[in-house]
KEPAMI-699971 format. One record per atom (N, C-alpha, C): residue number from 1; residue in one letter; atom name; x negated, y negated, z negated. Coordinates in Angstrom, 3 decimals. Layout:
<nodes>
NUM,a,CA,X,Y,Z $
...
</nodes>
This chain:
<nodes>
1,x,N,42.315,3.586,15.211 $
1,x,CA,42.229,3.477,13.765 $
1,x,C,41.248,4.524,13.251 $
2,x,N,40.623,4.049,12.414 $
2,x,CA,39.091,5.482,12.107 $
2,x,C,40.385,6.200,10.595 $
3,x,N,39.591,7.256,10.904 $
3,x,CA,40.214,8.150,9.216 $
3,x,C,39.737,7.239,8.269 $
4,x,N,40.615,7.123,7.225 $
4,x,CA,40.636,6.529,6.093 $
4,x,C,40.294,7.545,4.982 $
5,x,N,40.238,8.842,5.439 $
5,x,CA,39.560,9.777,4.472 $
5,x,C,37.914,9.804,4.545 $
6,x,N,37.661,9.928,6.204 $
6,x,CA,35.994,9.551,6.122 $
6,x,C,35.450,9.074,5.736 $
7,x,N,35.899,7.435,6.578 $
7,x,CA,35.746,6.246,5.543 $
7,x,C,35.702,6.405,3.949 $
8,x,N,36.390,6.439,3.344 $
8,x,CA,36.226,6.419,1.790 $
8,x,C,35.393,7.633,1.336 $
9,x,N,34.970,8.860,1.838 $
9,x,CA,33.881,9.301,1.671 $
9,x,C,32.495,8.766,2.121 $
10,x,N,32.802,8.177,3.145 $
10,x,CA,31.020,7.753,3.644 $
10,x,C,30.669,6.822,3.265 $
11,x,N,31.741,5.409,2.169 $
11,x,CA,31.349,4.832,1.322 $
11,x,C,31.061,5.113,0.454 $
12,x,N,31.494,5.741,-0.194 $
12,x,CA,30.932,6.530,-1.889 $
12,x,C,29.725,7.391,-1.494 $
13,x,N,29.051,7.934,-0.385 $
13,x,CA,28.116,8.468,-0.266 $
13,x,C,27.182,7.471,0.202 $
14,x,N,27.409,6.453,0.732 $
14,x,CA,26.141,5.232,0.512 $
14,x,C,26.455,4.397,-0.836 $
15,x,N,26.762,4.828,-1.552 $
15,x,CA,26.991,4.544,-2.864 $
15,x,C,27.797,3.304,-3.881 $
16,x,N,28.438,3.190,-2.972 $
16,x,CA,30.101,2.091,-3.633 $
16,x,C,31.182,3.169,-4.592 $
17,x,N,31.285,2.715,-5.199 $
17,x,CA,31.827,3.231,-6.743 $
17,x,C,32.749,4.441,-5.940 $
18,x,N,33.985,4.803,-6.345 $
18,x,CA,35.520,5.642,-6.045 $
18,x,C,36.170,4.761,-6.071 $
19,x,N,36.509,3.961,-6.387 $
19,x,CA,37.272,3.003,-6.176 $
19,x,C,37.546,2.032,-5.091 $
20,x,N,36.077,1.804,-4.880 $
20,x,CA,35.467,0.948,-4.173 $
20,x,C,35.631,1.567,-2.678 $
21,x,N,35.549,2.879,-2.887 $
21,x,CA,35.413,3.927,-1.769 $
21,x,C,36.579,4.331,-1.491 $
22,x,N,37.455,4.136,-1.944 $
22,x,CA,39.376,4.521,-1.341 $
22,x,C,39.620,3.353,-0.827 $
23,x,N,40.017,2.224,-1.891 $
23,x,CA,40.770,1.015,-1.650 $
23,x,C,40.438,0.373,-0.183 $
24,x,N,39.139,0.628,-0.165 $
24,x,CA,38.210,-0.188,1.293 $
24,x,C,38.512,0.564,2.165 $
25,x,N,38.707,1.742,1.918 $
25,x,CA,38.688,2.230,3.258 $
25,x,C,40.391,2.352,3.910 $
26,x,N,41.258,2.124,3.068 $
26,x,CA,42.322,1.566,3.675 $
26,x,C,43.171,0.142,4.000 $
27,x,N,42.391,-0.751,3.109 $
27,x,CA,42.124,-2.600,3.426 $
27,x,C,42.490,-3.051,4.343 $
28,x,N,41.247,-2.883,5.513 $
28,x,CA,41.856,-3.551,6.584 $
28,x,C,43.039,-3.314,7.514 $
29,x,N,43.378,-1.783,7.766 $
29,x,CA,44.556,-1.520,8.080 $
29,x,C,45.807,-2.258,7.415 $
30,x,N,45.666,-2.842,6.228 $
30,x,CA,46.716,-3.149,5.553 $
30,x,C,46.983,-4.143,5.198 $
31,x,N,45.029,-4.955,6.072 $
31,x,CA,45.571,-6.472,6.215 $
31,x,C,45.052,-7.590,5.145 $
32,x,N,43.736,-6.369,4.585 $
32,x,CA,42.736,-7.056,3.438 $
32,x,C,41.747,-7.050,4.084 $
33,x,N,40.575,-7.728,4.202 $
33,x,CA,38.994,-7.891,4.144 $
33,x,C,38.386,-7.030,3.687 $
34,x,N,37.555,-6.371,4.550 $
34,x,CA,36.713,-5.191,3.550 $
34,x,C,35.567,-5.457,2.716 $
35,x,N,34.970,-7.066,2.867 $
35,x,CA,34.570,-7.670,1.629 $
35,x,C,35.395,-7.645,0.403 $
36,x,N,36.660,-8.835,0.523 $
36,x,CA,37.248,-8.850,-0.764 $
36,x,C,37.636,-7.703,-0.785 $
37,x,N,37.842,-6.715,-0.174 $
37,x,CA,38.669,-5.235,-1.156 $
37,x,C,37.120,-4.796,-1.741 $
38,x,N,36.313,-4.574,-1.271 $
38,x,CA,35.293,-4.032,-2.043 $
38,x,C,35.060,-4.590,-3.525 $
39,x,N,34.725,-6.127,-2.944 $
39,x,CA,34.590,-7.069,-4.465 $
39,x,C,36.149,-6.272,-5.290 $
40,x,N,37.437,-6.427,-4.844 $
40,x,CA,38.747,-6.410,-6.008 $
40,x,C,38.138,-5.188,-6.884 $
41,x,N,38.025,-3.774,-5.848 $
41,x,CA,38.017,-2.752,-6.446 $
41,x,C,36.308,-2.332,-7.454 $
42,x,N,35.567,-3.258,-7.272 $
42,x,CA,34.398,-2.957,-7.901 $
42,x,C,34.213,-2.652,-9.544 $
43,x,N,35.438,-3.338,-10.152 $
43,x,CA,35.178,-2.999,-11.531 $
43,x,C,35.884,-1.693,-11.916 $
44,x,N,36.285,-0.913,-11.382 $
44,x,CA,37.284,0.064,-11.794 $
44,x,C,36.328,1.448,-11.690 $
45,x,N,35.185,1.408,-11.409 $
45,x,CA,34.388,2.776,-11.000 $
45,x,C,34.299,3.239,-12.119 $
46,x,N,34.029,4.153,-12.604 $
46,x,CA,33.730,5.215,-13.771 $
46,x,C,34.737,5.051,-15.051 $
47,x,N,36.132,5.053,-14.077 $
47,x,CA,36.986,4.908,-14.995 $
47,x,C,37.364,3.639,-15.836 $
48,x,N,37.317,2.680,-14.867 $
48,x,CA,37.437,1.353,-14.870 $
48,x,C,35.932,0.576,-15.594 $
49,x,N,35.616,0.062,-15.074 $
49,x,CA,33.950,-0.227,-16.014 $
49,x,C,33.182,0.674,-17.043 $
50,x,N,33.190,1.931,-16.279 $
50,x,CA,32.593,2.966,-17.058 $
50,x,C,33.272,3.031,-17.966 $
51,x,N,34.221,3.103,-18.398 $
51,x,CA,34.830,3.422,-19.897 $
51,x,C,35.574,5.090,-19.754 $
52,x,N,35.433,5.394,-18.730 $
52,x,CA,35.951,7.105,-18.757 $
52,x,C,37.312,6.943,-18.785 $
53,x,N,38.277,5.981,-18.419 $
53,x,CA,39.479,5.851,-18.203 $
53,x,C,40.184,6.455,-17.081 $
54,x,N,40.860,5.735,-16.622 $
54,x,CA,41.586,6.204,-15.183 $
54,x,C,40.901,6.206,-14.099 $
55,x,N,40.337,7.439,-13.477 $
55,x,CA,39.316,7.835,-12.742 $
55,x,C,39.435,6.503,-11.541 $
56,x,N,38.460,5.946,-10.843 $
56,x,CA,38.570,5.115,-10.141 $
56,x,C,38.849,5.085,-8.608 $
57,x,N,38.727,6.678,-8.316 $
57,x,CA,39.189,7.085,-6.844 $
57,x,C,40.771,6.835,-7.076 $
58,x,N,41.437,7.326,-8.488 $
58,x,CA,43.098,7.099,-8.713 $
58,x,C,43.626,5.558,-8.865 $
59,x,N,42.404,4.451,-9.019 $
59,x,CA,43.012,2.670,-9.103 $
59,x,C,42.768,2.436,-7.959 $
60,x,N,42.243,3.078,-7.083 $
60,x,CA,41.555,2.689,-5.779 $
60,x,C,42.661,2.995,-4.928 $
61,x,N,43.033,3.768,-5.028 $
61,x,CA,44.473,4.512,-4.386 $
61,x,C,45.861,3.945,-4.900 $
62,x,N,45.936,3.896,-5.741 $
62,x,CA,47.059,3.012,-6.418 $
62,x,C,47.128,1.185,-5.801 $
63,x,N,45.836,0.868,-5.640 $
63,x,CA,45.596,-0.313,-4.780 $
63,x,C,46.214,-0.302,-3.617 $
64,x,N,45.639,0.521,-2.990 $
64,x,CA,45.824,1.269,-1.431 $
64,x,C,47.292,0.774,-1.316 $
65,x,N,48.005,1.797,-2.354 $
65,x,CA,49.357,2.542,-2.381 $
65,x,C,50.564,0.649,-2.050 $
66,x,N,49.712,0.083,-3.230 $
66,x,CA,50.568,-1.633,-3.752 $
66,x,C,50.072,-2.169,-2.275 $
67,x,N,48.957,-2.464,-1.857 $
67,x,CA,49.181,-3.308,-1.073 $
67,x,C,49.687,-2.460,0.611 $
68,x,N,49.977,-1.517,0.898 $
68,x,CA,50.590,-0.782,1.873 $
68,x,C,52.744,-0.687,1.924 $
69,x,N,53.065,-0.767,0.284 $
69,x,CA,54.054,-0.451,-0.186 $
69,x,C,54.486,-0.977,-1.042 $
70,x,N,54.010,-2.095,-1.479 $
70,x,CA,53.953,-2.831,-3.098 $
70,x,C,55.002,-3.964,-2.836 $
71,x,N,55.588,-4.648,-3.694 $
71,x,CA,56.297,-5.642,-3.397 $
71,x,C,55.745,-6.814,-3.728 $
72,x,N,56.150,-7.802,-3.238 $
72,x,CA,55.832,-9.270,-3.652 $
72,x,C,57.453,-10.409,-4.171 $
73,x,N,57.644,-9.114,-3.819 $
73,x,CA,59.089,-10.255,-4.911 $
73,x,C,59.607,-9.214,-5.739 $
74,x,N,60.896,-9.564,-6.479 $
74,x,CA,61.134,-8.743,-7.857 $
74,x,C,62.008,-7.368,-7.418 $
75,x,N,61.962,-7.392,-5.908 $
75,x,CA,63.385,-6.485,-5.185 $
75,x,C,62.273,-5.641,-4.781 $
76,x,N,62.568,-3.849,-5.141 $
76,x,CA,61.908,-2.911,-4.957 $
76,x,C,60.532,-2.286,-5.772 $
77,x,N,61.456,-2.947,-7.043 $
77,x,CA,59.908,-2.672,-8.332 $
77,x,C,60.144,-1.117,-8.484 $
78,x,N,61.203,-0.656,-8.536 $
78,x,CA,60.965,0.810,-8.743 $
78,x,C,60.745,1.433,-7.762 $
79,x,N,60.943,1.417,-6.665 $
79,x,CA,60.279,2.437,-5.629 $
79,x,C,58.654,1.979,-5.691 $
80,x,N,58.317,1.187,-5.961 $
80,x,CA,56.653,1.318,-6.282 $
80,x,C,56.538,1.812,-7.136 $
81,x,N,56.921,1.684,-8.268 $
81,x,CA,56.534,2.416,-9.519 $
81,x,C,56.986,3.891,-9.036 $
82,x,N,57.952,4.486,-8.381 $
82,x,CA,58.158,5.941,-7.813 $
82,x,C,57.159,6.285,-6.841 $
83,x,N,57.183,5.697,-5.608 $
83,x,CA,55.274,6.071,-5.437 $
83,x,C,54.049,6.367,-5.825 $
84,x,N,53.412,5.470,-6.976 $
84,x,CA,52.697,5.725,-7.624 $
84,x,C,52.893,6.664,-8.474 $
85,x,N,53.935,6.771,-9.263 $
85,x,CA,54.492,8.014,-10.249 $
85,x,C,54.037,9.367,-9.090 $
86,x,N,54.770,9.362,-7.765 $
86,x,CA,54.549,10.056,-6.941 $
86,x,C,52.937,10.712,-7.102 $
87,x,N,51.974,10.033,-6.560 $
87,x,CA,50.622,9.940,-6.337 $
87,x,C,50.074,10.354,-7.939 $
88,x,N,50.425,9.965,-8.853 $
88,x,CA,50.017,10.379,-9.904 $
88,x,C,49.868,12.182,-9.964 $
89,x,N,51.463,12.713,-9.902 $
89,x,CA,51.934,13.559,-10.386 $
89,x,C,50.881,14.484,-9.224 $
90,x,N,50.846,14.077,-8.327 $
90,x,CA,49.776,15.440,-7.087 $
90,x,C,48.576,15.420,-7.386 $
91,x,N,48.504,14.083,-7.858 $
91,x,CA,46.105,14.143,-8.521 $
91,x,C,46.669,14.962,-9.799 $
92,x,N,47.547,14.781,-10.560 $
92,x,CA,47.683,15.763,-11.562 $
92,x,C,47.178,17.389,-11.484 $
93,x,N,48.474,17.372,-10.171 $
93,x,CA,48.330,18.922,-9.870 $
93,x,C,47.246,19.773,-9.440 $
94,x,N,46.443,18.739,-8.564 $
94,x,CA,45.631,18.836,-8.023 $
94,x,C,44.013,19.175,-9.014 $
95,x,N,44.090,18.069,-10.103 $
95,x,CA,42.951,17.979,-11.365 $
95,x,C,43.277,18.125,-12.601 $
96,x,N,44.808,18.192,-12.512 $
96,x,CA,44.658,18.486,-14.302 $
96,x,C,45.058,16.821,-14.749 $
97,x,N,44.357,16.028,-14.590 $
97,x,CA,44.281,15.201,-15.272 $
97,x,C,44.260,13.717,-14.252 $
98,x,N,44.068,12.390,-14.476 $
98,x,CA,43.840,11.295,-13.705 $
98,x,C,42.297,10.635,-14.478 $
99,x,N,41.989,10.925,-15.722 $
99,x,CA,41.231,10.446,-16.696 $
99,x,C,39.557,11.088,-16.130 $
100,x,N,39.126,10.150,-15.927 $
100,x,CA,37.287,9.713,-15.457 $
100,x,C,36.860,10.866,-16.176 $
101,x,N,36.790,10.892,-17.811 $
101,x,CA,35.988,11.395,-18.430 $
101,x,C,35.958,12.744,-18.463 $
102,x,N,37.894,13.114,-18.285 $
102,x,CA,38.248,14.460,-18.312 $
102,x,C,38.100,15.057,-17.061 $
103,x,N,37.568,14.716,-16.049 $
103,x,CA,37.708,15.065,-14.527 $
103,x,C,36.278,15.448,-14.622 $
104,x,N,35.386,14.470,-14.865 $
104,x,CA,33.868,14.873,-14.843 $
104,x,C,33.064,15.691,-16.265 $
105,x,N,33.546,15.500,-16.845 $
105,x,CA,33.142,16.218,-18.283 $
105,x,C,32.099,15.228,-19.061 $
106,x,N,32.070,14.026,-18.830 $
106,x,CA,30.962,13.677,-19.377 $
106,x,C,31.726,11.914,-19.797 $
107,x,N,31.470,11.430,-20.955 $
107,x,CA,32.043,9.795,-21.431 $
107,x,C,30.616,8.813,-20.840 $
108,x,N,31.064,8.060,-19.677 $
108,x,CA,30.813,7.060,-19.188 $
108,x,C,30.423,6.022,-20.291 $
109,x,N,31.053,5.766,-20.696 $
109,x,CA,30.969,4.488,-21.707 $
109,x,C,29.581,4.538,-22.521 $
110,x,N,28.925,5.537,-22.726 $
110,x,CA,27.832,5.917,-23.754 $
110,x,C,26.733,6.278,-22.475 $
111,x,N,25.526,5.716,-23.123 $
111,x,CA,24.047,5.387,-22.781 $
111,x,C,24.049,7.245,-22.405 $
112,x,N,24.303,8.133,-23.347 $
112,x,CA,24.765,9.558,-23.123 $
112,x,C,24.698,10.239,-22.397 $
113,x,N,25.961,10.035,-22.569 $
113,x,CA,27.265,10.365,-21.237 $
113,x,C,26.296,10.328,-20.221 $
114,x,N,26.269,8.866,-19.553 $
114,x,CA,26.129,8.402,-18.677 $
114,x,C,25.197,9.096,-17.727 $
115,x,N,24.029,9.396,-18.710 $
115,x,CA,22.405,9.850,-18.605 $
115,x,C,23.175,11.873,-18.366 $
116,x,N,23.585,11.856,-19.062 $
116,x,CA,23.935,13.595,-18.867 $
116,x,C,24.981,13.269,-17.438 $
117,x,N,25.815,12.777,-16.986 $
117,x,CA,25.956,12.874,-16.221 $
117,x,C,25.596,12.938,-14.769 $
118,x,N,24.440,12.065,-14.736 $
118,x,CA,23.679,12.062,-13.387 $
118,x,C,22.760,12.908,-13.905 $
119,x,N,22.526,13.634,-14.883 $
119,x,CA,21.699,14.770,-14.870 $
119,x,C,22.190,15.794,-13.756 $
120,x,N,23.374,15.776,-14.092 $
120,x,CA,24.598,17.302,-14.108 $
120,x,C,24.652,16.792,-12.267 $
121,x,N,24.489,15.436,-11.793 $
121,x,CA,25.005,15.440,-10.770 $
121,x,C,26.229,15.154,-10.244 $
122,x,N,27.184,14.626,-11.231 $
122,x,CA,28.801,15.162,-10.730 $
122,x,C,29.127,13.915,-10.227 $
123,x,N,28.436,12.937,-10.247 $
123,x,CA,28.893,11.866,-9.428 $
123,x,C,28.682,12.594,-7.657 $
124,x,N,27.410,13.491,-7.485 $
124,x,CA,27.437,14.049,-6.083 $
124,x,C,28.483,15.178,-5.812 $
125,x,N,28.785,15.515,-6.936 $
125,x,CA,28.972,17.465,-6.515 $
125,x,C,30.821,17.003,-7.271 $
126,x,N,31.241,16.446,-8.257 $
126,x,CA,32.730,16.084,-8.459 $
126,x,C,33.585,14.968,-7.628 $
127,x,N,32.642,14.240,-7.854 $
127,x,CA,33.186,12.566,-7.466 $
127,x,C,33.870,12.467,-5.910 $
128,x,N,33.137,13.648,-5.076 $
128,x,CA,33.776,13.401,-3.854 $
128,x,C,34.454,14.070,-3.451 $
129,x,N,35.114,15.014,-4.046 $
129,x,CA,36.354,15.441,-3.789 $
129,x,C,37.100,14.487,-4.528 $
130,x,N,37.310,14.053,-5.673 $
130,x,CA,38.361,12.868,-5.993 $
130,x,C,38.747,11.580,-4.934 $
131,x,N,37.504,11.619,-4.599 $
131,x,CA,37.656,10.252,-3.108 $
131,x,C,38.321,10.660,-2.261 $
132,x,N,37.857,12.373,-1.621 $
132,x,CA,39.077,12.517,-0.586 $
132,x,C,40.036,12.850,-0.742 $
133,x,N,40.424,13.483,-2.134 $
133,x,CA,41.735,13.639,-2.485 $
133,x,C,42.842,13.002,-2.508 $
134,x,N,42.207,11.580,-3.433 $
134,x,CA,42.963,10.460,-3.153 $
134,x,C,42.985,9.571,-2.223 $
135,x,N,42.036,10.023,-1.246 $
135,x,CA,42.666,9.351,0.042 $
135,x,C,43.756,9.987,0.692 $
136,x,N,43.429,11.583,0.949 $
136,x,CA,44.450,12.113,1.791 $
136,x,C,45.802,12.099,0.748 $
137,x,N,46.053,11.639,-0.305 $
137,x,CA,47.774,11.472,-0.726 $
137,x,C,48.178,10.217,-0.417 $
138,x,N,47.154,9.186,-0.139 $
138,x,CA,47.441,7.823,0.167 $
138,x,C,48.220,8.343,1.302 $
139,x,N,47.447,8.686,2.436 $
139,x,CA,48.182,8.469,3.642 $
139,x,C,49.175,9.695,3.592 $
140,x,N,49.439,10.402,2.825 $
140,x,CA,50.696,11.141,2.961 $
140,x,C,51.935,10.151,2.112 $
141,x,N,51.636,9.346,1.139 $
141,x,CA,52.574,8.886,0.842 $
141,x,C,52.879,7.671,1.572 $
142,x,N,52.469,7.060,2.393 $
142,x,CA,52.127,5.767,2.662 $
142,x,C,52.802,5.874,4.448 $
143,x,N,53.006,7.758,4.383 $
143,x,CA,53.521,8.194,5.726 $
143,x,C,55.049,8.509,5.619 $
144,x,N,55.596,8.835,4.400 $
144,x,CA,56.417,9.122,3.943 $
144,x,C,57.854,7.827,4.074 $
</nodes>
């Protein structure tokens, strides 16, 4: 089995969103296509379609989290929702926050933003510690 932390860094460094770059890199272990997981998770990057929302390394992981641990019938809705609550509460601790805009300092959503942000770089120099962050709680919770 390759690390699923590498993986989701060495995708986001050939340049697939955070999202794109967690979810995939734990997929096929879990029994998804690393096409369709790429395509699922593609709109969620910069805080879900750039909108500076819920950082997209944290939907990417939350993906991870549902299809590793998630249910498909109505029995065991709260221990997913306690997982994820789980996973939330450590990117918390970890950043302060789960929110795109507040993690990188800069609003996605605006022509702006956007432009000051790849000024600043922080898609190179922030973005990838969020990828491995939220990879390595995936597989701690997902070990648990």
């Amino acid at each position: 089995m390759t690390n699923p932390v590498q993986t989701a860094q060495d995708r986001f460094a050939k340049g697939f969103n955070c999202s794109q770059a967690v979810f995939s890199a734990f997929a096929s272990n879990l029994g998804i296509d690393n096409e369709i997981a790429l395509k699922l998770a593609a709109p969620f990057g910069g805080g879900v379609a750039r909108q500076g929302e819920v950082c997209g390394a944290v939907t990417g992981a939350l993906m991870a989290l549902g299809l590793g641990r998630g249910n498909a019938t109505l029995e065991n809705k709260d221990e997913n929702y306690r997982l994820a609550e789980e996973f939330i509460k450590q990117f918390q601790e970890r950043h302060g926050t789960i929110l795109c805009r507040e993690l990188i300092g800069h609003d996605l959503s605006t022509p702006e933003g956007l432009l000051k942000a790849r000024e600043q770089q922080v898609f190179a120099s922030a973005c990838p510690g969020f990828v491995k962050d939220a990879a390595e709680l995936v597989i701690e919770i997902l070990s648990q």
